[in-house]
N, C-alpha and C positions, 0 to 999 in steps of 0.2 A: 631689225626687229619688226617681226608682222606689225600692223596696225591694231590699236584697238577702239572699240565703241566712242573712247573719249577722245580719241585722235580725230575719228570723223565726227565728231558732234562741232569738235572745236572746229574744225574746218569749214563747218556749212556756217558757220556763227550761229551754234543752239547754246554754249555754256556763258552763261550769265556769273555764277560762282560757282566754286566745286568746294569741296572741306576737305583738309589738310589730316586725310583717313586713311589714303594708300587707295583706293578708287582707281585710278589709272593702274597700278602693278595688280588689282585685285580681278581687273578687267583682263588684264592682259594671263594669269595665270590660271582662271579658274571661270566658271558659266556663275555669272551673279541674276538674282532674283530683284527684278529692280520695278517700284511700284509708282503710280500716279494714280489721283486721287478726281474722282468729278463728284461734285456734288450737285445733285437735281434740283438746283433751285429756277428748271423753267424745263418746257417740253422737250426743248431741242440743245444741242451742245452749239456753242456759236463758233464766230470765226474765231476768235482768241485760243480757243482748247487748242486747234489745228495746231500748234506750235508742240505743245505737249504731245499731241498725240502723233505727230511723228517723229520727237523725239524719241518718245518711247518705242514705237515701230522698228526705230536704229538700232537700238537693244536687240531686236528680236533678230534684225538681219544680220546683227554680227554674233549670233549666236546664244543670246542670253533670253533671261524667260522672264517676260513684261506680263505683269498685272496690272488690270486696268479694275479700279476700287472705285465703285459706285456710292454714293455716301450715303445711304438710305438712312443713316441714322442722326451721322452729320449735318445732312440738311435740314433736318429739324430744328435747328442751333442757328446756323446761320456764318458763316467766316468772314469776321469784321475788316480783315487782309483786305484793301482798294478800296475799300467802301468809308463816304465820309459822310454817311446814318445807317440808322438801322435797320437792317432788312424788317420786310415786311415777313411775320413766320406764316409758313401754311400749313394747308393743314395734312392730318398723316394721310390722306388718302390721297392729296396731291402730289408728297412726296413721293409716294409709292406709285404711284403713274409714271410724273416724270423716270423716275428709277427705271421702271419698265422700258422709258423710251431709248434714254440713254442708253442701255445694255443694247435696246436693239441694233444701236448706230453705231457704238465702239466694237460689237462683234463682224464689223464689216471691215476692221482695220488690223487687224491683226490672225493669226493663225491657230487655231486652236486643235491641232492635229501635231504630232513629230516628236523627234527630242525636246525641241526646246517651245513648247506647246506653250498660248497664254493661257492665264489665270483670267476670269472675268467676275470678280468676288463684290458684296453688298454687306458694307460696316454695320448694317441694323442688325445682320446676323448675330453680332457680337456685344453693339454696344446699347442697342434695346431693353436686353436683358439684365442689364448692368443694376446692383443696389447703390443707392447715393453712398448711405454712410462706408460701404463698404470700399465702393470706389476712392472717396475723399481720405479715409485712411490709407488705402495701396496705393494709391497713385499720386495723390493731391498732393502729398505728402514730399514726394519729391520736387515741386513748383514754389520757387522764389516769386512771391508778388512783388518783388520789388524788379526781377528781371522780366516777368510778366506784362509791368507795368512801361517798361522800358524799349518793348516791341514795338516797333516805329508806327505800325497802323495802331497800335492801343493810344501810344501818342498823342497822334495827331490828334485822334474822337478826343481825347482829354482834354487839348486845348484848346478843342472848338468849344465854345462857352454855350453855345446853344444847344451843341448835339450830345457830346459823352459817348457814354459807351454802359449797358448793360450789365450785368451780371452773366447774362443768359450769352453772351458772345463774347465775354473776356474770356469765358473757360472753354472757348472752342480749342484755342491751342493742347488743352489738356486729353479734350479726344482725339486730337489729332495725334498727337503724342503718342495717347491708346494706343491707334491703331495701327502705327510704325511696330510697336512693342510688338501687340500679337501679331502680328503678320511675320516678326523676325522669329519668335515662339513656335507659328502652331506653320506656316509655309518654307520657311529659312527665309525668309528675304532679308537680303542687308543691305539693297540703297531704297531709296526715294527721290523723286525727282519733281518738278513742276516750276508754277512760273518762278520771276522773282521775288513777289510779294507772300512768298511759301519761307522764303528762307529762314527765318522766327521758327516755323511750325516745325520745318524740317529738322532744325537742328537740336527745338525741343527734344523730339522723338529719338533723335543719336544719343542726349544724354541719358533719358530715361531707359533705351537699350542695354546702356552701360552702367547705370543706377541699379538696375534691378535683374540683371544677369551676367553683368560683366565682359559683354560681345562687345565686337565692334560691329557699326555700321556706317552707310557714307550715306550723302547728300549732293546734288546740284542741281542747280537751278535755270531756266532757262529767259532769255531776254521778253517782256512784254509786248503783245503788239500794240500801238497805242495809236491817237490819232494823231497829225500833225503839229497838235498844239502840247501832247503828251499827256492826253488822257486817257 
């Protein structure tokens, strides 16, 4: 049996977890639409993305079509995922730069010409627009705060007694969520992918796929790069 995408990921040591979706037979039968996510919370993408962004690239060389999601709305928010306080928020016209920047340096990484052509898409498109109440009934609705609460970076902020955790970035998983949904909606995409500390968000977004259409989607995750002491 040829190889697929997840054979060579597994190979190079990119999979961290994978979810138990059919992913490898989905890979091996069919061109999947598979997404990562940056959000612009600084000018430049650092050495850490690198991991990500060639796994995603792997996608592309074995055939399948990577999106690269710029979080223009996400980073408004902030993703409490690694983080032990709370981002500092900026403001939207910060956002919107860095966004600009990012897109400049992820379209140096992938192909956007052929069959299997990347996506190079901005969540504000979508999730700017959004009404609160309207959102917290369609969507909110599907989120247990008690498995919310239960997300190992919500965690940890909770049992730092100093720091916590927000409002404004406990319901980052919920856009993140969002955006798995639409993307599986309005582009077909059915996986998602990024670091470890994604895995919470990633798998949010599988159930809400499945809450509110009834598709499947897959998930995995890729190893952090950290420093010597594991940070």
């Amino acid at each position: 049996m040829a190889k697929t995408v997840i054979d060579v990921l597994e190979e190079r040591g990119f999979v961290e977890q994978i979810t138990d979706t059919g992913m490898r037979e989905a890979a091996a039968a069919q061109t999947i639409k598979c997404y990562v996510g940056f959000d612009p919370t600084a000018r430049s993408l650092h050495l850490g993305h690198v991991i990500p962004v060639m796994g995603l690239a792997h996608f592309q060389r074995m055939g399948h079509i990577p999106i690269a999601l710029v979080g223009g709305g996400t980073g408004m928010i902030g993703d409490p995922s690694g983080k032990t306080v709370e981002r500092q928020l900026l403001s939207k016209d910060d956002v919107e730069e860095n966004a600009r920047r990012l897109r400049d340096q992820l379209s140096k990484f992938f192909s956007f010409d052929g069959p299997h052509a990347a996506l190079l898409l901005n969540n504000a498109e979508w999730l700017m627009p959004l009404k609160l109440v309207d959102f917290l009934r369609d969507i909110g609705k599907h989120f247990s705060v008690n498995s919310m609460i239960a997300k190992e970076s919500v965690r940890w902020r909770l049992e730092e007694r100093g720091q916590g955790i927000s409002f404004t970035e406990f319901t980052y998983m919920l856009l993140q969520a969002y955006d798995f949904y639409y993307l599986h909606k309005h582009y077909g995409c059915t996986a998602q992918a990024g670091g470890k500390d994604q895995w919470g968000n990633i798998t949010a977004g599988i159930d809400l796929i499945r809450r509110m259409s009834g598709g499947t989607a897959h998930g995995l995750t890729f190893p952090l790069l950290t420093t010597a002491s594991g940070v």
